[in-house]
C-alpha positions in Angstrom: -44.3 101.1 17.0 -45.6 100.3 13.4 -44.7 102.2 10.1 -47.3 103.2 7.8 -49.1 100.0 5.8 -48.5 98.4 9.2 -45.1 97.6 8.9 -43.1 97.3 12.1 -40.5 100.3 12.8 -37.7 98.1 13.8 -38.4 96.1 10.2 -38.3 99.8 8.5 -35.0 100.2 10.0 -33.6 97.6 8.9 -34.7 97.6 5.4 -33.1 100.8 5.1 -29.6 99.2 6.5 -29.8 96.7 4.0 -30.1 99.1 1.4 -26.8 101.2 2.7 -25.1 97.6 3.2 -26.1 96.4 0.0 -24.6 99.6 -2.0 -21.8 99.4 0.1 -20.9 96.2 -1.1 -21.2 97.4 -4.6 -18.7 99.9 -4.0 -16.3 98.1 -2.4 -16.8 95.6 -4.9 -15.4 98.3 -7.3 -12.4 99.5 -4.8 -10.6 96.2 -5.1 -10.6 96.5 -8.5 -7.8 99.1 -7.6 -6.8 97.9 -4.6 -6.1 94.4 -2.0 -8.1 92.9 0.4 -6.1 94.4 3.4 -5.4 97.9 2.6 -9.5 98.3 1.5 -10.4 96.4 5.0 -8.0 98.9 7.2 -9.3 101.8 5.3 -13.3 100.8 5.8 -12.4 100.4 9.1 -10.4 103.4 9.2 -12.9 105.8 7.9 -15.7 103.9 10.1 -14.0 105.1 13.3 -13.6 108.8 11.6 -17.2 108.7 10.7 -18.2 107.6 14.0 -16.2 110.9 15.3 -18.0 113.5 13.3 -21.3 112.2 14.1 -20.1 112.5 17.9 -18.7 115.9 17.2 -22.7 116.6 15.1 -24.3 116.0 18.5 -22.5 117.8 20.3 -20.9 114.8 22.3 -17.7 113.5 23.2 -16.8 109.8 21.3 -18.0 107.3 23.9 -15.2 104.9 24.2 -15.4 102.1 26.6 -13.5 98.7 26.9 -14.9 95.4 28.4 -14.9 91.9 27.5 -18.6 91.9 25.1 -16.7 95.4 22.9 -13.1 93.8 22.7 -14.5 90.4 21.7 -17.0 92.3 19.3 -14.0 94.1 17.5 -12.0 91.4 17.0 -14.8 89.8 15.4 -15.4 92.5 13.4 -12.1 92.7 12.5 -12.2 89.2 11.5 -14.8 89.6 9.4 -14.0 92.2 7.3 -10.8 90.9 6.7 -12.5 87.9 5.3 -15.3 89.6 3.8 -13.0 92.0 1.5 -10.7 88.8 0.6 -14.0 87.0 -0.3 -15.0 89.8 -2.6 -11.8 89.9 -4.4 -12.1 86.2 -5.2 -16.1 85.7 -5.7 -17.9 89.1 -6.1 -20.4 90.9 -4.4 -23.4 88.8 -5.2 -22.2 85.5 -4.6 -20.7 86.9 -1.0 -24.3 88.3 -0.2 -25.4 85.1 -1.0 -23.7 83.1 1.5 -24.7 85.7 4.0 -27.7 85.3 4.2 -27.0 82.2 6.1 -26.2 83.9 9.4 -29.6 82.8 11.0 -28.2 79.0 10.9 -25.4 80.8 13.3 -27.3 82.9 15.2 -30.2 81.2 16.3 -28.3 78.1 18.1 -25.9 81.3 19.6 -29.1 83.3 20.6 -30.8 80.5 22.2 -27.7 79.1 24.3 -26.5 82.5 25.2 -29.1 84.5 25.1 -31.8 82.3 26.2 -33.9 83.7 23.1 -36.7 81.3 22.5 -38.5 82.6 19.1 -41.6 81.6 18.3 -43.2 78.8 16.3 -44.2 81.3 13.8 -40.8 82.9 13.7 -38.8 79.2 13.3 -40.6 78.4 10.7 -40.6 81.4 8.7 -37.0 82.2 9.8 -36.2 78.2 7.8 -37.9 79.5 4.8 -36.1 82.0 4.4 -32.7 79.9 4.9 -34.4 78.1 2.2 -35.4 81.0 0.0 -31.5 81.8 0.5 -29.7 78.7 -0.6 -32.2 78.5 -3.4 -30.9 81.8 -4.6 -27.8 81.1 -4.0 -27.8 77.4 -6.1 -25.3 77.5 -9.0 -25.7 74.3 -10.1 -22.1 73.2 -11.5 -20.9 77.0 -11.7 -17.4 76.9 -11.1 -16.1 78.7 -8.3 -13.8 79.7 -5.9 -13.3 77.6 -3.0 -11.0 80.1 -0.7 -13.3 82.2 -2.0 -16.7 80.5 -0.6 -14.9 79.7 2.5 -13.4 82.9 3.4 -17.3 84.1 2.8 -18.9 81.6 5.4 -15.6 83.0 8.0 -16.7 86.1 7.4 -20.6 85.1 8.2 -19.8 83.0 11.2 -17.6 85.9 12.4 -19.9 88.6 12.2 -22.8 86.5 13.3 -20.6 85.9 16.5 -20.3 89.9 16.5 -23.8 90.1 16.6 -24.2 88.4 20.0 -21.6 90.2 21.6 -23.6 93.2 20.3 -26.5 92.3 21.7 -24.8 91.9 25.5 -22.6 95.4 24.9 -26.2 97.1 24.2 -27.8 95.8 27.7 -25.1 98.8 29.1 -23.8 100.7 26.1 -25.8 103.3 23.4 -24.9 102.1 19.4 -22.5 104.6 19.6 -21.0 103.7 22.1 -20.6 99.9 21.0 -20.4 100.9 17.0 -17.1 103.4 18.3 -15.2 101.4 20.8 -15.5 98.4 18.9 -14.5 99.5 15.8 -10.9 100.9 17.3 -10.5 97.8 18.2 -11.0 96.3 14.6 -8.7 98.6 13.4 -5.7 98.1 15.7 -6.6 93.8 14.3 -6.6 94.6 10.9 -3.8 97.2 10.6 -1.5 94.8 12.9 -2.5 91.8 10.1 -1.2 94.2 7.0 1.7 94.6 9.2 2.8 91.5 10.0 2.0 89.5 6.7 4.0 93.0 5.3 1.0 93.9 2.8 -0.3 97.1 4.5 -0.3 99.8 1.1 1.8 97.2 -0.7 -1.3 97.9 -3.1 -0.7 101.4 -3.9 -5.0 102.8 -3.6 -5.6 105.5 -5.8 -7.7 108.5 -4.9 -10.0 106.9 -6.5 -9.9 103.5 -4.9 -9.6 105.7 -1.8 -12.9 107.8 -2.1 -14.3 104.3 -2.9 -13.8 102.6 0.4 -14.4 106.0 2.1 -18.3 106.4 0.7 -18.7 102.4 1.6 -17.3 103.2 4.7 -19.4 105.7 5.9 -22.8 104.0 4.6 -21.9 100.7 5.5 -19.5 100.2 8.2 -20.7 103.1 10.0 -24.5 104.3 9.3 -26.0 100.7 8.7 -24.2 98.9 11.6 -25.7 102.0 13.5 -29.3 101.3 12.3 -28.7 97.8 13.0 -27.7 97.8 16.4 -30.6 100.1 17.5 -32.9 97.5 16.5 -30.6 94.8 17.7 -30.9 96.8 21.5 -34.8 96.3 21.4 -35.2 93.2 19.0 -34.2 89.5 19.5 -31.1 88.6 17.9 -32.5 85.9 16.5 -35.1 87.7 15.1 -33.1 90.4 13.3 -30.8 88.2 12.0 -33.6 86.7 10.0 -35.2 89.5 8.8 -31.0 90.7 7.3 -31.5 87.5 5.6 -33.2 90.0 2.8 -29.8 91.1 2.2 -28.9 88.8 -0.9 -32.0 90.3 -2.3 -30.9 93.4 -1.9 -27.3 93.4 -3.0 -28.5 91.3 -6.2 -30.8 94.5 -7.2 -28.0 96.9 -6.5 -25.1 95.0 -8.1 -27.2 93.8 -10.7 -26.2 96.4 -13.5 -22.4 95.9 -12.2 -22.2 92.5 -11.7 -24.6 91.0 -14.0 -25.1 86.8 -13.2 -27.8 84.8 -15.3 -30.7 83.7 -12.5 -32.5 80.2 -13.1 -36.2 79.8 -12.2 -34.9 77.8 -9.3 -33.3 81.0 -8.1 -36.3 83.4 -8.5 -38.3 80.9 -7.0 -36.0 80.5 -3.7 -35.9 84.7 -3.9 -39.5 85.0 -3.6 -39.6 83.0 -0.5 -36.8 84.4 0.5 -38.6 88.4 0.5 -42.1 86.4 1.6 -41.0 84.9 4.6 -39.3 88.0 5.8 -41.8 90.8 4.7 -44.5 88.0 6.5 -42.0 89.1 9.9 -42.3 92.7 9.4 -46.7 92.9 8.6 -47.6 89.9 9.6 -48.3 90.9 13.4 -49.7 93.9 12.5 -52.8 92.4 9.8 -53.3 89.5 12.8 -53.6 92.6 15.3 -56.1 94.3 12.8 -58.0 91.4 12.3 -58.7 90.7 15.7 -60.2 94.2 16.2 -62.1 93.5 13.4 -63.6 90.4 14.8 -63.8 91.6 18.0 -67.7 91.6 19.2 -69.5 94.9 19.6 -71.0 96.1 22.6 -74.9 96.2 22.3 -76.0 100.0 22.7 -77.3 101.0 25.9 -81.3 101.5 26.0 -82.1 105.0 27.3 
């Protein structure tokens, strides 16, 4: 199904969940200002599983909670992840944690390919590696000083949730996104609330109502409607194919924490942006002006003579 201007539904959708993720991140970004790392991760997680309720209770439908290997392993991930993505932004910000996200098609295609048995095309290698290149362009610091937990708890996080992604992607063969995006994220929360529990820091941070309400519209727009959109795309789409068009998302937390979280920007890093929103906006029309182009070339009929 293509969008209007030819661009590819399952592209559209996944614009828009970078756009959710990306302000997300902004506002979370702003929540640990007030809070730590593991009471904002338990509430995101928290308010994820509530949000996933009401929308149940919207339609009219029960939750649909299931267990099996592919949703338990998916919400530890998860769990994992956001643990390690909330410390990360703490220590580096929400650019620079963007940044090293948009990585995750160096994890996933090796995962899609040996699990999956995905096998992308040429086209799709190649443009999915310039856009890896495009990101660690954007990403380049130079000598920047930074923080190495910091940078490391990031790529934990990426690895973590790139893992999650697979495991999506089997859970969807039998499960609805609700279904998946529910039951996996009870699971998440029972990780990450027994991790404040046992290292003793669960509300040792005091949130505010205001740090609260924070992680609560973050939750809601990222951890629960764009994982959504994501994994209805993921349920039709290669998963190494979607991976690479998120691969946007540095661009899009950048513009969105921009007037936050100003950073200076070298020519080296717009250049590596540009490729970066070329080779993935190439994904999303390019099959679409080839499809038009071959109509256009194809060779008329000669009128029949009367």
């Amino acid at each position: 199904m293509i969008y209007p201007f030819g661009v590819r539904r399952d592209i559209g959708l996944q614009a828009l969940s970078l756009k959710l993720a990306a302000i997300a991140s902004v506002l979370n970004a702003f929540a640990l200002q007030r809070m730590g790392a593991t009471d904002a991760a338990a509430l995101s997680t928290l308010f994820a599983v509530a949000g996933g309720m009401v929308w149940a209770l919207f339609r009219g439908r029960p939750l649909p909670l299931r267990l099996g290997p592919a949703l338990v392993g998916l919400g530890l991930l998860d769990g994992i992840g956001g643990l390690c993505l909330f410390a990360s932004l703490e220590r580096l910000g929400p650019v620079p944690v963007a940044l090293l996200g948009g990585m995750s098609p160096a994890f996933a295609a090796p995962l899609a390919f040996v699990v999956l048995g995905e096998r992308p095309s040429r086209e799709e290698v190649l443009l999915g590696a310039a856009a890896v290149v495009g990101a660690l362009l954007f990403s380049w610091r130079g000598t920047a000083p930074v923080s190495g937990v910091g940078l490391a708890l990031a790529c934990v996080s990426t690895l973590a949730y790139t893992g999650g992604n697979l495991l999506a992607k089997v859970a969807l063969r039998d499960s609805n996104p609700s279904a998946v995006l529910g039951s996996s994220r009870l699971v998440s929360l029972a990780l990450v609330v027994g991790w404040g529990v046992l290292r003793g820091g669960l509300l040792e941070s005091r949130p505010g109502t205001t740090g609260v309400a924070l992680v609560a519209v973050a939750a809601l727009i990222g951890n629960f409607a764009s994982v959504l959109l994501y994994y209805r795309v993921l349920r039709e789409a290669s998963l190494s194919l979607t991976t690479v068009v998120r691969v946007a998302g540095p661009v899009a937390t950048a513009a969105v924490a921009w007037p936050f979280f100003p950073m200076s920007l070298t020519s080296l890093n717009l250049a590596g942006g540009a490729v970066l929103v070329g080779s993935v906006a190439w994904l999303g029309v390019g099959p679409e002006i080839r499809r038009l182009g071959r109509r256009g070339s194809a060779p008329r009929r000669p009128a029949s003579s009367a």
